[in-house]
N, C-alpha and C positions, 0 to 999 in steps of 0.2 A: 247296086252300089251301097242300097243303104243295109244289107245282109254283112257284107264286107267291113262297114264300120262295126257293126254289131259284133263281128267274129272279132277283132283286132281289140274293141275296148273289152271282152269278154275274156281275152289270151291275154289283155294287160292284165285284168283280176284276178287272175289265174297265177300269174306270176308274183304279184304281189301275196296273193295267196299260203303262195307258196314259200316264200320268201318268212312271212309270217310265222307260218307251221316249222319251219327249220331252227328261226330263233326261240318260240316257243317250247322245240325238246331244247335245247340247248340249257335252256334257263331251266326246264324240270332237271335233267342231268343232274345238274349242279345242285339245284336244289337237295335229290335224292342224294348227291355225295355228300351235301351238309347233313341233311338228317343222318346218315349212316354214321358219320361220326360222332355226333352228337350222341349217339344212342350208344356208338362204345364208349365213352368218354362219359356218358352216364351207368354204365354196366361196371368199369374200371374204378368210378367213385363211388361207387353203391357196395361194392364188397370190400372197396377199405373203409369205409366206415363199419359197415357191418359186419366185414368177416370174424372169426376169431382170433386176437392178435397172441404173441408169441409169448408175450410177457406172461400171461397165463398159465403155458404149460409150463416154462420154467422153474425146474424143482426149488425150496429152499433151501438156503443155506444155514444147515443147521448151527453152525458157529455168529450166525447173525442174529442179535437183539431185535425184539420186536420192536416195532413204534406201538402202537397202542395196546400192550398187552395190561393182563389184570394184576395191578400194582406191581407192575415189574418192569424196572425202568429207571433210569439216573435220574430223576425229582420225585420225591415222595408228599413234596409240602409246596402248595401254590406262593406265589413273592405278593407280598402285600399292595395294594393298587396307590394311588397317591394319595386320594382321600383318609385311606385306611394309617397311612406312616402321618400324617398333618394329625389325625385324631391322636396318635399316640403321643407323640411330640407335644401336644397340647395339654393332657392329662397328665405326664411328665414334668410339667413345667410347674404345673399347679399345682402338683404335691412336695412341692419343694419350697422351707417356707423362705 
């Protein structure tokens, strides 16, 4: 009889065991569906960052002005800062008797 408990609490462990082992892949499963995504989703952002973008090959247009070319360009003369118009304004004022 007491073989018989032995076998019976041994086939519950077993079963729980078991029961264990099943949810165990289930949860790696899923896990490996996360990582797989992850890792395209890190693949996907990793060449738009880095790939070569398109604005690059685009040829120019030769009817288009540069922005920073070598003096060439609509301002040839910086605008005076505020300080700079108040000093003038001030020496202006003073030679005036």
């Amino acid at each position: 009889m007491d073989q018989q408990k032995q076998f019976a609490a041994l086939m519950t462990q077993v079963k729980e065991l078991t029961a264990q082992v099943q949810l165990l892949k289930q949860e790696s499963q899923a896990k490996d569906a996360r990582i797989a995504e992850l890792e395209n989703m890190n693949t996907y952002l990793t060449k738009k960052l880095y790939a070569p973008k398109s604005e690059k090959s685009v040829p120019v247009d030769a009817n288009q002005m540069e922005l920073w070319g070598e003096n060439e360009g609509v301002f040839t003369q910086s605008e005076p800062t505020d300080e700079q118009s108040t000093q003038e304004t001030q020496s202006t004022n003073q030679k005036r008797p």
